[in-house]
C-alpha positions in Angstrom: -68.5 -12.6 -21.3 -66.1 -12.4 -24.2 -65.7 -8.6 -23.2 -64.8 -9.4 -20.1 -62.4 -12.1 -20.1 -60.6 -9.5 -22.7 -60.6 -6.9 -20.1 -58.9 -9.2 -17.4 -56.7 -10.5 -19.8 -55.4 -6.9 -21.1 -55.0 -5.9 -17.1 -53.3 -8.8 -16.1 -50.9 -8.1 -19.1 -50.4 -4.3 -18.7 -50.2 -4.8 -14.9 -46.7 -5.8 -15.2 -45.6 -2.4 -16.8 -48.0 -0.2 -14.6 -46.3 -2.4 -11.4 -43.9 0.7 -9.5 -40.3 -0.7 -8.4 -39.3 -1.2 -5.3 -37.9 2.7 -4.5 -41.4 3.8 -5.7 -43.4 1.2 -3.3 -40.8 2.3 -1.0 -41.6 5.9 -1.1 -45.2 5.5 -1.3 -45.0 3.7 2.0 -43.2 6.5 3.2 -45.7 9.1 2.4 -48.3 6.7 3.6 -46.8 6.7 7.0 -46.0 10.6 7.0 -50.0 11.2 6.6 -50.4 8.3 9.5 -47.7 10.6 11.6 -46.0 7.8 12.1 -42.5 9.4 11.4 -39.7 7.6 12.5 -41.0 4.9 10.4 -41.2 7.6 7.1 -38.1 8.4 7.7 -36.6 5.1 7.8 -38.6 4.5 4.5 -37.4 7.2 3.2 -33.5 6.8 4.2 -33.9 3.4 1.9 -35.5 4.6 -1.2 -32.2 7.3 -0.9 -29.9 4.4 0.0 -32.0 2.2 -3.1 -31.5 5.1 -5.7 -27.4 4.9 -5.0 -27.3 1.3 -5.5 -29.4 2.0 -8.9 -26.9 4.7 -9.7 -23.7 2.8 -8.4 -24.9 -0.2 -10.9 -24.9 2.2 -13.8 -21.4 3.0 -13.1 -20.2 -0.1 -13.9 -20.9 -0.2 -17.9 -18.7 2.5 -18.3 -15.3 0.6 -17.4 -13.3 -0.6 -19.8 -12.6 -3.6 -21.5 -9.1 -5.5 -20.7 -6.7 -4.6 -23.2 -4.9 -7.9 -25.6 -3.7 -10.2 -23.5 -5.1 -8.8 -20.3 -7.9 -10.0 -18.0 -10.5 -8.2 -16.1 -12.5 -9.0 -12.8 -16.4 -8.9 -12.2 -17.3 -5.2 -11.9 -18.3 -4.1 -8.1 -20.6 -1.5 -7.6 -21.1 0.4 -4.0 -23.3 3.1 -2.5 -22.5 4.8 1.1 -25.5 6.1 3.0 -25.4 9.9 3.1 -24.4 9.5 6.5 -20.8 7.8 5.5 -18.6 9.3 3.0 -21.5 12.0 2.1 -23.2 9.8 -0.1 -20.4 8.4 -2.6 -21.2 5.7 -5.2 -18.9 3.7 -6.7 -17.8 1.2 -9.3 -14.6 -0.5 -9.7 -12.9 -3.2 -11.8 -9.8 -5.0 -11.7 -7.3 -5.9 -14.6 -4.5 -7.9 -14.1 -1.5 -9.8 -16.9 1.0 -11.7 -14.7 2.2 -9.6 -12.1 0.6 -6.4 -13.3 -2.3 -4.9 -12.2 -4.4 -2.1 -12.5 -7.7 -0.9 -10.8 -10.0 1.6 -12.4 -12.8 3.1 -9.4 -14.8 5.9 -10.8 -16.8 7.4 -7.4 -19.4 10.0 -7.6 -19.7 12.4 -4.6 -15.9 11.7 -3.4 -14.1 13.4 -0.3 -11.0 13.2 -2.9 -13.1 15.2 -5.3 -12.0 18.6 -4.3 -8.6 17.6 -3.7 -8.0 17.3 -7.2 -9.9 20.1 -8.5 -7.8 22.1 -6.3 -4.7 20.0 -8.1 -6.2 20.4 -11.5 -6.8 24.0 -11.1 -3.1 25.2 -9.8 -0.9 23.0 -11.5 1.9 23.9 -9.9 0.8 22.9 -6.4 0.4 19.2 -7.8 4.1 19.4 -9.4 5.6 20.9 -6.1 4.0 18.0 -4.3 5.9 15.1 -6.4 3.0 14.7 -9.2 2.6 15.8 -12.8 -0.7 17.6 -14.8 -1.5 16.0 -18.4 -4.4 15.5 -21.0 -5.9 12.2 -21.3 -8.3 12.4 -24.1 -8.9 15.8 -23.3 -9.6 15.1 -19.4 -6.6 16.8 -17.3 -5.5 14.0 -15.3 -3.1 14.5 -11.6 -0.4 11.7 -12.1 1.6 10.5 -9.4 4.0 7.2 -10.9 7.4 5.7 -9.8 9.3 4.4 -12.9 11.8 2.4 -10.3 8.5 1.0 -8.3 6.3 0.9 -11.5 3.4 2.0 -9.6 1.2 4.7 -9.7 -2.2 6.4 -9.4 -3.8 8.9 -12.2 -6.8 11.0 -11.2 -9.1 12.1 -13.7 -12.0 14.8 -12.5 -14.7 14.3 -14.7 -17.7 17.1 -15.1 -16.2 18.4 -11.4 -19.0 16.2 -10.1 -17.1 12.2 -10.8 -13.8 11.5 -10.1 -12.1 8.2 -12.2 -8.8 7.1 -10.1 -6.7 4.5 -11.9 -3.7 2.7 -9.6 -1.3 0.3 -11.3 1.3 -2.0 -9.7 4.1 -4.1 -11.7 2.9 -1.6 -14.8 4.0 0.9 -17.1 2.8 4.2 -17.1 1.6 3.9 -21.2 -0.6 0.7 -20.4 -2.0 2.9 -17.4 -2.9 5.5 -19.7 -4.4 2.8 -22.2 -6.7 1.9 -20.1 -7.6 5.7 -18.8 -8.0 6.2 -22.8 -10.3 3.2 -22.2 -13.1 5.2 -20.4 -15.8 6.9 -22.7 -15.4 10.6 -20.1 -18.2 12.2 -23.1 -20.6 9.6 -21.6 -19.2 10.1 -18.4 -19.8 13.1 -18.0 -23.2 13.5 -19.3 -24.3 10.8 -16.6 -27.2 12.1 -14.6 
């Protein structure tokens, strides 16, 4: 008897780490329902383990935005993940910083349409400088940086690993404090995200 309460004890513990998550039940009903032939409803099954394991990734996202800098203050960090379907997939996270009138909002998207956009920037300088912007180092990420001193507003777009792009857009801000914050991000991290 005392063997066997120890047993049910010991599986009622353990259960809670053997338990799958929901993208795993999620899955498994999927395959349940493929071997039923009943495929519409696999495939819907399967569409929201895909849709589940963006959300998961899109929530990662988030630790890697900055703190505010002295003085500044920063908003809740939003994560967001686009069905395949929409916007091939992206995932997002954002976070917005703001000191009186100023503020700046860092996004860094996985699986962006602006992705190759700037790669093509990054990679011919001289197209980016022909079209108004400027090509610069940020803690050893090239960065496409398109700012009005007389507006002070801007937008720098930092490629990271060619597969995450980090866009920072400032309004009623310097181009240094934008820069702060782009010196902010840990890209080494970054860019060994899976």
């Amino acid at each position: 008897m005392r063997y066997t309460f120890m047993l049910i004890a010991a599986l009622i513990f353990f259960s809670g780490f053997a338990r799958a998550d929901e993208i795993t039940d999620t899955i498994k009903e999927a395959m349940a329902q493929y071997k039923k032939g009943e495929y519409s409803e696999a495939i819907s099954n399967l569409d929201l383990a895909a849709q589940l394991v963006r959300q998961k990734k899109s929530e990662n996202l988030t630790g890697f935005l900055p703190k505010p800098l002295d003085g500044w203050e920063a908003s809740e960090a939003e994560s967001a993940a686009a069905g395949s379907a929409m916007l091939g997939g992206m995932v997002s996270a954002e976070r917005s910083y703001t000191k009186g009138d100023s503020e700046i909002t860092i996004r860094v998207v996985t699986d962006s349409p602006m992705l190759q956009t700037m790669l093509l920037f990054l990679s011919n300088p001289a197209m980016a400088t022909s079209s108004g912007m400027k090509v610069k180092k940020i803690s050893s990420q090239k960065a496409v940086i398109e700012y009005s001193k007389d507006d002070t507003d801007g937008t720098i777009n930092i490629v990271v690993g060619h597969k995450l792009l980090v866009t920072l857009e400032g309004n009623e801000v310097s181009l240094e404090i934008m820069e702060a914050y782009a010196k902010g991000i840990d890209f080494k991290k970054l860019e060994d995200l899976k």
